[in-house]
Biopython code that builds the backbone (N, CA, C, O; Angstrom):
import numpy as np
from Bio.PDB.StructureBuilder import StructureBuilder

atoms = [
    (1, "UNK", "N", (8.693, -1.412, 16.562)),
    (1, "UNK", "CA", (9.333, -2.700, 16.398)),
    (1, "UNK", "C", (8.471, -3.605, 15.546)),
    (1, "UNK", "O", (7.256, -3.415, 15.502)),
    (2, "UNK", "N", (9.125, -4.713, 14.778)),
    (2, "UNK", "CA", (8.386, -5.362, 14.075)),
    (2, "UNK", "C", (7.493, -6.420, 14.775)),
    (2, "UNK", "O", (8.034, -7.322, 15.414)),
    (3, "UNK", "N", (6.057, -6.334, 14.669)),
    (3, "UNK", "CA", (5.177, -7.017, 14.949)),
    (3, "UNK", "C", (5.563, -8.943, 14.446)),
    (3, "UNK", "O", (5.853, -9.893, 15.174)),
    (4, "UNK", "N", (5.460, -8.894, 13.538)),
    (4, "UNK", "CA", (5.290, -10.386, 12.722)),
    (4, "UNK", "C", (6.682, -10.604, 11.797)),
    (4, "UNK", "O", (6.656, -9.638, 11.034)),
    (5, "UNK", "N", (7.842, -11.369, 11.499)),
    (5, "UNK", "CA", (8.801, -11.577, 10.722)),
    (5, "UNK", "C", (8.764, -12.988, 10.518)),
    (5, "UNK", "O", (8.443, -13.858, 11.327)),
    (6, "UNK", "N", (9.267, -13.144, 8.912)),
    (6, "UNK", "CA", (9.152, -14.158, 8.166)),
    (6, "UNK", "C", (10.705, -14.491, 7.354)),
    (6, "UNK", "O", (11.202, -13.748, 6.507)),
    (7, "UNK", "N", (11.146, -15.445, 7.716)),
    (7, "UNK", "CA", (12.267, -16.018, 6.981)),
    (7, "UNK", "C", (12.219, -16.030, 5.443)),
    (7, "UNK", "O", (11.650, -17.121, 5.394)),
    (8, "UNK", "N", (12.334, -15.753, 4.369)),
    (8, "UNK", "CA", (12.295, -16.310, 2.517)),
    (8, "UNK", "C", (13.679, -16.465, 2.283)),
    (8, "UNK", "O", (14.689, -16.246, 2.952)),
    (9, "UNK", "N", (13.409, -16.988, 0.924)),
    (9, "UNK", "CA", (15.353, -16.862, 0.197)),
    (9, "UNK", "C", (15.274, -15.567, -0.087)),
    (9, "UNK", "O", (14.400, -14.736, 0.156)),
    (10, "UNK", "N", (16.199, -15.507, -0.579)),
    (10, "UNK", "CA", (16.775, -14.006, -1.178)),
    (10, "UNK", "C", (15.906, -13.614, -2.145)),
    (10, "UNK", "O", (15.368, -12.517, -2.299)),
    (11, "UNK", "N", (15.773, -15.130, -3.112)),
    (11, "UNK", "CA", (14.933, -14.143, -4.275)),
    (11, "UNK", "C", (13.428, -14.123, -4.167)),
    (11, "UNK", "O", (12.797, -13.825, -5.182)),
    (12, "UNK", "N", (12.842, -14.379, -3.161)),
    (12, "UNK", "CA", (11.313, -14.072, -2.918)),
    (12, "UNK", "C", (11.114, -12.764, -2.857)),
    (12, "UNK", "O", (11.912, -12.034, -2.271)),
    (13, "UNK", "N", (9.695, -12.171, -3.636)),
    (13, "UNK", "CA", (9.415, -10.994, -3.730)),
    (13, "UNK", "C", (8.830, -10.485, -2.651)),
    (13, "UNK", "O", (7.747, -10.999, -2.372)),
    (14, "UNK", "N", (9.215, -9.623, -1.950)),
    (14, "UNK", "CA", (8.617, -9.069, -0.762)),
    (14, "UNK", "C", (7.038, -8.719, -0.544)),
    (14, "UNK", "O", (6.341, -8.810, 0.466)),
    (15, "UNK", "N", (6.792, -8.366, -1.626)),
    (15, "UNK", "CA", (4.926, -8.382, -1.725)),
    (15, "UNK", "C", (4.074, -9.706, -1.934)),
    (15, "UNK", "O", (2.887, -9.926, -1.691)),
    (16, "UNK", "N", (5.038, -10.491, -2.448)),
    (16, "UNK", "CA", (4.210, -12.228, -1.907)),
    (16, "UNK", "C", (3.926, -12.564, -0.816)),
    (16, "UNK", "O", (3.024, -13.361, -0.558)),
    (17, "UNK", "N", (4.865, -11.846, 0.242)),
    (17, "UNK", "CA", (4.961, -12.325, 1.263)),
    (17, "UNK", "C", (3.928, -11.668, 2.547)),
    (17, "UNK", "O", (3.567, -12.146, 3.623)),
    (18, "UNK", "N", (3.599, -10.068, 1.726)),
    (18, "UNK", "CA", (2.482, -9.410, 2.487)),
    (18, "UNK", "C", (1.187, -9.815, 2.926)),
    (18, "UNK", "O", (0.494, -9.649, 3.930)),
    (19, "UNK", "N", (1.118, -10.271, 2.075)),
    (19, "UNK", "CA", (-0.507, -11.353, 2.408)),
    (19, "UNK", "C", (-0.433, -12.168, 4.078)),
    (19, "UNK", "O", (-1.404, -12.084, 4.830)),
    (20, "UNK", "N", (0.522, -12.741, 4.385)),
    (20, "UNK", "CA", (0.913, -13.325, 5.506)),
    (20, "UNK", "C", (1.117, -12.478, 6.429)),
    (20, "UNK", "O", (0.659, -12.647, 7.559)),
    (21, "UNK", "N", (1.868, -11.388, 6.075)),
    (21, "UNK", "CA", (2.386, -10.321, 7.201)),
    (21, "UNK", "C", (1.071, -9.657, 7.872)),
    (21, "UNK", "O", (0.948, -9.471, 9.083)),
    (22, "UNK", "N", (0.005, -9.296, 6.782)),
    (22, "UNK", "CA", (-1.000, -8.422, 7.703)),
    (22, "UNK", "C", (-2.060, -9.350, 7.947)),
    (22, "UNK", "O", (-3.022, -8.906, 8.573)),
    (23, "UNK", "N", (-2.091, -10.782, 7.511)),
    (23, "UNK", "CA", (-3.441, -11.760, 8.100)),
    (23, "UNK", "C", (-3.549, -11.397, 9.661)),
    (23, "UNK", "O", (-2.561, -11.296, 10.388)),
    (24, "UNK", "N", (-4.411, -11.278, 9.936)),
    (24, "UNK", "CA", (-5.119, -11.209, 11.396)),
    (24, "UNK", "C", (-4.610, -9.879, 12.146)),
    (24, "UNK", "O", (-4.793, -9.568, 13.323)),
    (25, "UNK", "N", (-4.065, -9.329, 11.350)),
    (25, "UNK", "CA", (-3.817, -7.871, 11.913)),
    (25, "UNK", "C", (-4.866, -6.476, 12.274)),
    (25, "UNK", "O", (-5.529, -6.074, 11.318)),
    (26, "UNK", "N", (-4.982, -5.954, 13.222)),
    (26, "UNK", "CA", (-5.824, -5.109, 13.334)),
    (26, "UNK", "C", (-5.542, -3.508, 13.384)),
    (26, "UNK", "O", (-5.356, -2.674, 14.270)),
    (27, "UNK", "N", (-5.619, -3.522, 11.804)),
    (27, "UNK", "CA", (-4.782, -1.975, 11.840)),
    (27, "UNK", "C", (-5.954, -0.948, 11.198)),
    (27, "UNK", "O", (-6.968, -1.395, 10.662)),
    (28, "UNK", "N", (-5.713, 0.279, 11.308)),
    (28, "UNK", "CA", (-6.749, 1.149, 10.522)),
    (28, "UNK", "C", (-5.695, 1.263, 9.142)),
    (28, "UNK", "O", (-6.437, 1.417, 8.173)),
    (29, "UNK", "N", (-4.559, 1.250, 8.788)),
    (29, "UNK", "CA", (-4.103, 1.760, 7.581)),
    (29, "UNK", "C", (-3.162, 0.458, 7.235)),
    (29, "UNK", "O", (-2.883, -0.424, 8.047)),
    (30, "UNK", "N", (-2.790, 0.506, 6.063)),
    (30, "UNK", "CA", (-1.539, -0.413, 5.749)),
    (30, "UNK", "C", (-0.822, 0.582, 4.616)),
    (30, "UNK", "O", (-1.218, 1.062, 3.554)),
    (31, "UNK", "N", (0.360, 0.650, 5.323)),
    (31, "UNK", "CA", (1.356, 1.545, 4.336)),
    (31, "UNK", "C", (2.274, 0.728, 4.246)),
    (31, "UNK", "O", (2.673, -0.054, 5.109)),
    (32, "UNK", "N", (2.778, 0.939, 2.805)),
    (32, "UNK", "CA", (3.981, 0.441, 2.046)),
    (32, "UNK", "C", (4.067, 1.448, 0.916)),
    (32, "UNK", "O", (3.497, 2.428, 0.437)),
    (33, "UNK", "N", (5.357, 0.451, 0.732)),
    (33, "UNK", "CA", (5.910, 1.777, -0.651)),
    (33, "UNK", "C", (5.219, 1.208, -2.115)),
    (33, "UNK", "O", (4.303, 0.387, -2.152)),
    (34, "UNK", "N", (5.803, 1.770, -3.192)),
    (34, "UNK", "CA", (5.258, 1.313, -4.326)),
    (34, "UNK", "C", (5.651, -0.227, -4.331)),
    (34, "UNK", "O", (4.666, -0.866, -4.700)),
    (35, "UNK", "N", (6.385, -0.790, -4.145)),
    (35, "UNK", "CA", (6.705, -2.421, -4.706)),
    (35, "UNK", "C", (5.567, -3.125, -3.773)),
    (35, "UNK", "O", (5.593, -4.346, -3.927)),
    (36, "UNK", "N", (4.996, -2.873, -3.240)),
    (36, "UNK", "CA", (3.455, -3.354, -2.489)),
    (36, "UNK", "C", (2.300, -3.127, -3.194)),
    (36, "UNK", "O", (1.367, -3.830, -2.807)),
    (37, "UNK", "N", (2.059, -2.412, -4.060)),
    (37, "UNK", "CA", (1.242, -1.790, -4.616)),
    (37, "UNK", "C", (0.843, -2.981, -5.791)),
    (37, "UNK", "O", (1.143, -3.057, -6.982)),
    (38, "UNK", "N", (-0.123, -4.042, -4.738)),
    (38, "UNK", "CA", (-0.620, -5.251, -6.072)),
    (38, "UNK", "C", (-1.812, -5.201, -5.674)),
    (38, "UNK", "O", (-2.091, -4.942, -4.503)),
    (39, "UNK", "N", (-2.954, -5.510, -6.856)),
    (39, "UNK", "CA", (-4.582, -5.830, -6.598)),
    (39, "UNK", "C", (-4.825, -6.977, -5.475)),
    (39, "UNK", "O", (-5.778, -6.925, -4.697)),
    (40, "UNK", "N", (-4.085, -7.777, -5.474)),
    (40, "UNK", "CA", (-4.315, -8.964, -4.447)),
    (40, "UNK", "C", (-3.752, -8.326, -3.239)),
    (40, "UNK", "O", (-4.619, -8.501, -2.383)),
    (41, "UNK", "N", (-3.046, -7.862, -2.858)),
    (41, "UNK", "CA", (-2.905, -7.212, -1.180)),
    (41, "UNK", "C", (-3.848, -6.368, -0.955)),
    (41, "UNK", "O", (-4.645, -6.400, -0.017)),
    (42, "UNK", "N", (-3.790, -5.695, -1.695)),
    (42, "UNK", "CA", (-5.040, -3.825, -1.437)),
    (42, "UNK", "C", (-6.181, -4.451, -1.516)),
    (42, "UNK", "O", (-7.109, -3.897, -0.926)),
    (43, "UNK", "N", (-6.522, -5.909, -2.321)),
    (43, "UNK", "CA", (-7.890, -6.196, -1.968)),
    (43, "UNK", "C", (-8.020, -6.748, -0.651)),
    (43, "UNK", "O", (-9.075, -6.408, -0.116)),
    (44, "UNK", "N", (-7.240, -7.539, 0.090)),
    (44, "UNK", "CA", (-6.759, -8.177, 0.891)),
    (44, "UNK", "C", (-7.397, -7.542, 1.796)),
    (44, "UNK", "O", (-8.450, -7.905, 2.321)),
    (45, "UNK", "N", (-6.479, -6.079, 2.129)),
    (45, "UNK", "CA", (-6.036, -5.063, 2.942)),
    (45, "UNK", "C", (-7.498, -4.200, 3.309)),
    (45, "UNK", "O", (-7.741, -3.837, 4.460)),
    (46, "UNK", "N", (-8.478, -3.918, 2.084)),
    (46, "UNK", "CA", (-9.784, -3.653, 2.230)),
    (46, "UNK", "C", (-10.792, -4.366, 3.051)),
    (46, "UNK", "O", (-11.488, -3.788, 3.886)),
    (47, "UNK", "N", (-10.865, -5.864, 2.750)),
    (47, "UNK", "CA", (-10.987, -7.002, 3.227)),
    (47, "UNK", "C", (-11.274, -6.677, 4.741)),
    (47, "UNK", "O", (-12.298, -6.376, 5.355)),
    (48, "UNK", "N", (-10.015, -6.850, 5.079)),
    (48, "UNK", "CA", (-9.344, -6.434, 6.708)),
    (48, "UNK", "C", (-10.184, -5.012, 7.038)),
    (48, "UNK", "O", (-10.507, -4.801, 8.207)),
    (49, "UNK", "N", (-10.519, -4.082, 6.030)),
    (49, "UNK", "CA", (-11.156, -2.895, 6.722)),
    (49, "UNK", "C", (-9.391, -1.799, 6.757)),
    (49, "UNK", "O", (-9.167, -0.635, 7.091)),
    (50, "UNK", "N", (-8.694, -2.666, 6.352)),
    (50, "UNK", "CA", (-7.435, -0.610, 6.384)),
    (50, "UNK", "C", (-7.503, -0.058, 4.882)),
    (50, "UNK", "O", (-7.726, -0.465, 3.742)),
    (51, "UNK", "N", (-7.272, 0.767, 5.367)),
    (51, "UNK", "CA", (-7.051, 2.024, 4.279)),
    (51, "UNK", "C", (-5.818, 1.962, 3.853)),
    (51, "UNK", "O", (-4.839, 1.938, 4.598)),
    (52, "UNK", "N", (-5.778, 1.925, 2.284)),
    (52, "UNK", "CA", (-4.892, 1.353, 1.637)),
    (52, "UNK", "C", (-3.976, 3.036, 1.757)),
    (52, "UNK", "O", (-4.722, 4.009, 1.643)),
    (53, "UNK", "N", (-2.541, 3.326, 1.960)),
    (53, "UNK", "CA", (-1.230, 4.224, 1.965)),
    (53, "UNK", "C", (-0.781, 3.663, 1.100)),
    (53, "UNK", "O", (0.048, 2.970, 1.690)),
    (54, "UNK", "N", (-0.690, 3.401, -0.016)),
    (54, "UNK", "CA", (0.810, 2.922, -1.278)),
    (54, "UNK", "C", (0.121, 3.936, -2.267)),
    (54, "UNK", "O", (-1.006, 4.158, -2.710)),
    (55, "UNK", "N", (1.849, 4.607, -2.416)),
    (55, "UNK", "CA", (1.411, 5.311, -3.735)),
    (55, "UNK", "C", (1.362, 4.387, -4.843)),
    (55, "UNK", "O", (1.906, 3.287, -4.754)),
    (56, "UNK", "N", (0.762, 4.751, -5.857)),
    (56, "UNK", "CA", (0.676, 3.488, -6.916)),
    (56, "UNK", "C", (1.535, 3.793, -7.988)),
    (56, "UNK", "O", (2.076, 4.857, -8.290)),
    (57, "UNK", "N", (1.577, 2.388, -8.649)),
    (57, "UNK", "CA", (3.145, 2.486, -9.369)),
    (57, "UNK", "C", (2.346, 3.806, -10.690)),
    (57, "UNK", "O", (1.358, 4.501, -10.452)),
    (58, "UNK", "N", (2.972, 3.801, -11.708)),
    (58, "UNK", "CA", (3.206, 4.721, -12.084)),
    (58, "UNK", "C", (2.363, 4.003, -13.552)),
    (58, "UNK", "O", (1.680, 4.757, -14.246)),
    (59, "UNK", "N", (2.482, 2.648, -13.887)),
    (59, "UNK", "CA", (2.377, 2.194, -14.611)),
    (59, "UNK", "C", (0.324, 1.823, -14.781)),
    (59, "UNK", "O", (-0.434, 1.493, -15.693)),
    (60, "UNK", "N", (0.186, 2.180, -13.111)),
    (60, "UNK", "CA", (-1.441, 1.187, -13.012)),
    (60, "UNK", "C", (-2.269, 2.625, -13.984)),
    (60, "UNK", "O", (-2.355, 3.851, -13.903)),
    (61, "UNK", "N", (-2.713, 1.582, -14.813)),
    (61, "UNK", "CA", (-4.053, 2.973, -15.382)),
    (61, "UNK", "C", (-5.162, 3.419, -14.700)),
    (61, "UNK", "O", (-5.879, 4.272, -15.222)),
    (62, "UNK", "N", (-5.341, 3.097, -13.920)),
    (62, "UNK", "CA", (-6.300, 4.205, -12.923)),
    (62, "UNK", "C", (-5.633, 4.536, -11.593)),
    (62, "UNK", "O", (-5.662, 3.740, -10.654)),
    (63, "UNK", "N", (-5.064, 5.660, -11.529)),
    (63, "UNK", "CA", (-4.114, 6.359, -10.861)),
    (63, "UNK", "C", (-4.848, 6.679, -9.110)),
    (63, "UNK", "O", (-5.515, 7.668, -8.808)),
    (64, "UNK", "N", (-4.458, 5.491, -8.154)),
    (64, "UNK", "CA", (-5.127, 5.613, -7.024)),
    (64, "UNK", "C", (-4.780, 6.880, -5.963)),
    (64, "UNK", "O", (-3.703, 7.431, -6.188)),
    (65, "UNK", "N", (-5.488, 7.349, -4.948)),
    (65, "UNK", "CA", (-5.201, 8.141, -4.373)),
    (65, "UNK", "C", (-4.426, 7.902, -2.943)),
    (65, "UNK", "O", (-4.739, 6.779, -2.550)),
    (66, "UNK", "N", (-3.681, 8.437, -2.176)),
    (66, "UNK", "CA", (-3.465, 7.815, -1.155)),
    (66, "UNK", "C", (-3.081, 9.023, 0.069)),
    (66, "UNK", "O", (-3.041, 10.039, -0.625)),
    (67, "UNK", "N", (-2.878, 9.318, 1.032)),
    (67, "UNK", "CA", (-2.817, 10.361, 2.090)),
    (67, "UNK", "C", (-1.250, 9.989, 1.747)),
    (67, "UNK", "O", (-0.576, 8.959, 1.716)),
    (68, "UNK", "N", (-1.019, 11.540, 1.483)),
    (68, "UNK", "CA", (0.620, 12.056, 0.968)),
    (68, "UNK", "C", (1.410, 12.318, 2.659)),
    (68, "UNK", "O", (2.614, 12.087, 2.764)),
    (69, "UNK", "N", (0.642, 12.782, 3.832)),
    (69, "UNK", "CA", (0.809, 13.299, 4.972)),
    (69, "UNK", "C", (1.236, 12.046, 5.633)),
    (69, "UNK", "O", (2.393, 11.963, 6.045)),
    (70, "UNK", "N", (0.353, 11.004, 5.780)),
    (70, "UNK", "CA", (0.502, 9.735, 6.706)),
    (70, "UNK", "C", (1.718, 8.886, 5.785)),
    (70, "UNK", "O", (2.825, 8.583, 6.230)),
    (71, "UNK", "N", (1.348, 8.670, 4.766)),
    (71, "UNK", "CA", (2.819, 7.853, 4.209)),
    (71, "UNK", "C", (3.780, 8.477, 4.247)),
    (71, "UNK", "O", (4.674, 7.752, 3.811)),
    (72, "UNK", "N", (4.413, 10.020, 4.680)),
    (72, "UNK", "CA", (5.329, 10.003, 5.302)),
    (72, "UNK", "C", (5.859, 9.600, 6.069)),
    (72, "UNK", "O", (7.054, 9.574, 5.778)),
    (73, "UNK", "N", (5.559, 9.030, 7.462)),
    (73, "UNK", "CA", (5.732, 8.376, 8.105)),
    (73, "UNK", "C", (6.447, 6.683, 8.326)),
    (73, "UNK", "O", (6.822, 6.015, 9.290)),
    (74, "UNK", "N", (6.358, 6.478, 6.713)),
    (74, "UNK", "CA", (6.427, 5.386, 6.567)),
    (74, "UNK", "C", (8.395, 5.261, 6.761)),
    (74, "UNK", "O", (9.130, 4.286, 6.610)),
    (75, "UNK", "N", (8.648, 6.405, 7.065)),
    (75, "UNK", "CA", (10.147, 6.385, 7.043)),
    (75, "UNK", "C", (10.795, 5.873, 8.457)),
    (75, "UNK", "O", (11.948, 5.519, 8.703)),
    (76, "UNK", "N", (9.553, 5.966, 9.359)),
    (76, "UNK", "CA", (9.877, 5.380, 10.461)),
    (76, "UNK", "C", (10.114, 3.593, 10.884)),
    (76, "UNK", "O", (10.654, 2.965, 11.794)),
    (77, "UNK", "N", (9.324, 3.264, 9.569)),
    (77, "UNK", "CA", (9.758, 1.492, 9.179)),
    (77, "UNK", "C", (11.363, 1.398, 8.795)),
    (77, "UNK", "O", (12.242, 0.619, 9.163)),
    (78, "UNK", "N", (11.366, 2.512, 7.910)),
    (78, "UNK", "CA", (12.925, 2.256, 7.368)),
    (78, "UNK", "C", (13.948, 2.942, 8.499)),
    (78, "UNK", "O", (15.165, 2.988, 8.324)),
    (79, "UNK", "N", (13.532, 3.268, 9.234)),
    (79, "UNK", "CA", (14.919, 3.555, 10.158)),
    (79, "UNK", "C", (14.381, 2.082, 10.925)),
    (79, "UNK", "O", (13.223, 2.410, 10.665)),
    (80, "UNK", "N", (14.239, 1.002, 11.504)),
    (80, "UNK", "CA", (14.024, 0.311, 12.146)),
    (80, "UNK", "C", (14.874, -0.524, 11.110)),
    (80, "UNK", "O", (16.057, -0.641, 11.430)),
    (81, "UNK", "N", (14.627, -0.912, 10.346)),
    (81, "UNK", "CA", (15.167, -1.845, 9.019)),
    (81, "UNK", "C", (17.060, -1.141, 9.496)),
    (81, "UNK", "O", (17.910, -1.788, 10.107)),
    (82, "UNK", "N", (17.166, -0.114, 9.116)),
    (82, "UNK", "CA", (18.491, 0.520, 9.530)),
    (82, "UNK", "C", (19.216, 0.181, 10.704)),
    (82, "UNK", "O", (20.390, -0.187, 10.686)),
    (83, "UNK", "N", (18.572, 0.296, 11.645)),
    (83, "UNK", "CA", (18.844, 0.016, 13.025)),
    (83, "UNK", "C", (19.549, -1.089, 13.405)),
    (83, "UNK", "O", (20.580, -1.137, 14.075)),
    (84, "UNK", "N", (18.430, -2.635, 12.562)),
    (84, "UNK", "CA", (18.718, -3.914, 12.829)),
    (84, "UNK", "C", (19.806, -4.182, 11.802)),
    (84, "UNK", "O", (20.408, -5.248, 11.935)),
    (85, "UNK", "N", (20.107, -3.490, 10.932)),
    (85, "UNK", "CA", (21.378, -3.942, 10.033)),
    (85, "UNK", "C", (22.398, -3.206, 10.598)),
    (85, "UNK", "O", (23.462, -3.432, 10.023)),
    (86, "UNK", "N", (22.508, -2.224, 11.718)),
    (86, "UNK", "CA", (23.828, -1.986, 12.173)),
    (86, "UNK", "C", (24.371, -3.069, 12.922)),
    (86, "UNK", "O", (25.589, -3.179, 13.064)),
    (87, "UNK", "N", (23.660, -3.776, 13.353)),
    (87, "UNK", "CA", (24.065, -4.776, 14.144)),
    (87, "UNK", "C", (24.713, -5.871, 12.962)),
    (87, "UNK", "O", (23.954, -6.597, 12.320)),
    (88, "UNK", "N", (26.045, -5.892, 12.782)),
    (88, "UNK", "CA", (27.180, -6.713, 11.777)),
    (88, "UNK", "C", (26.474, -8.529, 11.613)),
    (88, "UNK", "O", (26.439, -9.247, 10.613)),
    (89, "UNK", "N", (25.975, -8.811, 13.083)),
    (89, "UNK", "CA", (25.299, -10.251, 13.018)),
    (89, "UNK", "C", (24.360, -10.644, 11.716)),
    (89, "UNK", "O", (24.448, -11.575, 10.916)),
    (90, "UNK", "N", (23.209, -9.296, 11.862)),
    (90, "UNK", "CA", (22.657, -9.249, 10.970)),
    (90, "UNK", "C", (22.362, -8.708, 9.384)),
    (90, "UNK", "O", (21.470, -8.987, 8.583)),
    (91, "UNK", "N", (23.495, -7.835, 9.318)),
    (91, "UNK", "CA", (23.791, -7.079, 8.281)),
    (91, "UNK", "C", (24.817, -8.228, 7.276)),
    (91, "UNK", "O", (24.594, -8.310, 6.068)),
    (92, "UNK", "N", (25.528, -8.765, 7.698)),
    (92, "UNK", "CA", (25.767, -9.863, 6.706)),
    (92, "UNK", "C", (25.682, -11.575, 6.894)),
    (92, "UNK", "O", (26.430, -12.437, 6.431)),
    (93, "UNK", "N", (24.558, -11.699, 7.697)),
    (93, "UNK", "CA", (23.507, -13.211, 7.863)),
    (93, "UNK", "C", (24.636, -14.229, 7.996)),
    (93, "UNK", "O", (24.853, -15.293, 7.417)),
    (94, "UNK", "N", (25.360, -13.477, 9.058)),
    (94, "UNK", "CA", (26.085, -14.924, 9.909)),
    (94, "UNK", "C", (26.114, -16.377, 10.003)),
    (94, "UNK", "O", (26.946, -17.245, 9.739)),
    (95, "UNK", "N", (24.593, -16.348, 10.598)),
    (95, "UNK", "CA", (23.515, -17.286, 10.934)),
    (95, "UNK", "C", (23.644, -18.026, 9.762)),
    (95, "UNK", "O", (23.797, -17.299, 8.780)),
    (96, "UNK", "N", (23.634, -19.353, 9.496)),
    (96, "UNK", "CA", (23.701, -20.061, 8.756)),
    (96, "UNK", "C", (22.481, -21.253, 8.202)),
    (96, "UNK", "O", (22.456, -21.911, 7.162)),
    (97, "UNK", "N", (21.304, -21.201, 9.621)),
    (97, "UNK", "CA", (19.819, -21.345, 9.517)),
    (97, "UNK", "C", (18.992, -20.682, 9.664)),
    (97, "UNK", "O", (19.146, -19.856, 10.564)),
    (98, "UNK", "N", (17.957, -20.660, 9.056)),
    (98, "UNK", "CA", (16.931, -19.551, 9.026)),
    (98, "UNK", "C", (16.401, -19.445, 10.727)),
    (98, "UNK", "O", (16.073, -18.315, 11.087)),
    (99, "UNK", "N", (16.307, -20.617, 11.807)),
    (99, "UNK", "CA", (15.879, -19.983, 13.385)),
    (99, "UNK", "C", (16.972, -19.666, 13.796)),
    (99, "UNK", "O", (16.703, -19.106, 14.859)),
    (100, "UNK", "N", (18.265, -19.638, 13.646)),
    (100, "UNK", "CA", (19.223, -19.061, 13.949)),
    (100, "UNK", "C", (19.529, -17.107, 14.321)),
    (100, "UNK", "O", (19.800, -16.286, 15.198)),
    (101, "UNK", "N", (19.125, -17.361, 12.426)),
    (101, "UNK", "CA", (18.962, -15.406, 12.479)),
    (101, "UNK", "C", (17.182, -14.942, 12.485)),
    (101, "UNK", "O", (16.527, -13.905, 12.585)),
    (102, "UNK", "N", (17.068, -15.599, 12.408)),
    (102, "UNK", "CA", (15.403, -15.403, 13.431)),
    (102, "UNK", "C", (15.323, -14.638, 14.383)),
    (102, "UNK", "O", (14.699, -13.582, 14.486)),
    (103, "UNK", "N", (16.326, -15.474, 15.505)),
    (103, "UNK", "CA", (16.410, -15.321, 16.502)),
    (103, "UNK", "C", (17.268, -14.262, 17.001)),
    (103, "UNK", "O", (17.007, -13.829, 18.123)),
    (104, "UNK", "N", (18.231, -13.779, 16.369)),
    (104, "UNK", "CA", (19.240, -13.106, 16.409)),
    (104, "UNK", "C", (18.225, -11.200, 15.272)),
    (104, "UNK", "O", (18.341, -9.981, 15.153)),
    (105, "UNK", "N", (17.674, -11.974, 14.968)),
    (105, "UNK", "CA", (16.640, -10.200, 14.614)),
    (105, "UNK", "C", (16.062, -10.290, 16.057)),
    (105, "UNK", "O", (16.544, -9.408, 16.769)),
    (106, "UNK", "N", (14.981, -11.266, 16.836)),
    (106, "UNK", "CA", (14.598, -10.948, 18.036)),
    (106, "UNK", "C", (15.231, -10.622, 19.061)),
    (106, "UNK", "O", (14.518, -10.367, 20.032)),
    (107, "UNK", "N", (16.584, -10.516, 19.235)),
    (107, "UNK", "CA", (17.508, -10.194, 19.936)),
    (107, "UNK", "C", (17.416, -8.752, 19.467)),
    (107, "UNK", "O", (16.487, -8.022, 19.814)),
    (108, "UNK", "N", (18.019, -8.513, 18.980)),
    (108, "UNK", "CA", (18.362, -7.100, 18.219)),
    (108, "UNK", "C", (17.147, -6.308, 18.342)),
    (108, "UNK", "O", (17.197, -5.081, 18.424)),
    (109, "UNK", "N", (15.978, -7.012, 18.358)),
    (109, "UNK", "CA", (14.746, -5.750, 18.615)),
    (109, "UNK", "C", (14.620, -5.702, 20.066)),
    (109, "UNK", "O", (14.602, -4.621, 20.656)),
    (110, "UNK", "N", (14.553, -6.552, 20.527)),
    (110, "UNK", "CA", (14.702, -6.384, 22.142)),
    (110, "UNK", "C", (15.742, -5.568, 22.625)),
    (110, "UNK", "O", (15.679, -5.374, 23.839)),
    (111, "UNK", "N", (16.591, -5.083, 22.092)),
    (111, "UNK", "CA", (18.083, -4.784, 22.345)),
    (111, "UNK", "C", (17.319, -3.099, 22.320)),
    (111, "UNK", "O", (17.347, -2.026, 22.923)),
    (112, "UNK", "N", (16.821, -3.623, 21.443)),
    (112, "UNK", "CA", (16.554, -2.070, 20.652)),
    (112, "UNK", "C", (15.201, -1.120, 21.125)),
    (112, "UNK", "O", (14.993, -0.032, 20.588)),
]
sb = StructureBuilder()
sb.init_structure("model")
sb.init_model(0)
sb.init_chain("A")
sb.init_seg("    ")
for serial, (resi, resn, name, xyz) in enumerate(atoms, 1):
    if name == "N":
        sb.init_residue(resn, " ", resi, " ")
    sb.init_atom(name, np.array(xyz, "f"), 0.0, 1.0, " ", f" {name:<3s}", serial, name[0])
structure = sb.get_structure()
């Protein structure tokens, strides 16, 4: 279940928002997919002491390494993401204020 959730608009980039998500977190790894894959999080993320999981985009010229075995796993975020959008409340944002459907994802994980 999700630890920490954050309200944005639509068009905020989801890796702006990582910096916030893992502050004060005590993890050994941080996995994400490639659209995570920025110098300012992974430095971040070092920082913190985890071991950076993002494969790197394709584009970075020094081609990082990452455990191919454990970021599999990472599919277990996306069935959770799945889960909370079967629920119709949240799959097309009812909620009309951001503590509204806040609150209505904390429902849905509790549910869940």
């Amino acid at each position: 279940m999700p630890v920490r959730m954050f309200i944005t608009e639509g068009t905020t980039a989801d890796c702006s928002q990582a910096a916030r998500l893992i502050d004060g977190i005590d993890a050994e790894h941080l996995l994400a997919d490639k659209g995570y894959d920025v110098d300012a999080l992974i430095k971040l993320a070092v920082l913190a002491g985890m071991s950076i999981v993002i494969p790197p985009k394709r584009n970075r010229k020094v081609q990082r390494e990452y455990d191919k075995d454990l970021y599999k796993l990472r599919h277990l975020v996306e069935n959770v993401f799945l889960v909370l959008k079967q629920w119709r409340g949240i799959a097309t944002r009812y909620a009309k204020n951001a503590s509204s459907f806040l609150a209505a994802v904390h429902i849905r994980c509790i549910a869940i």
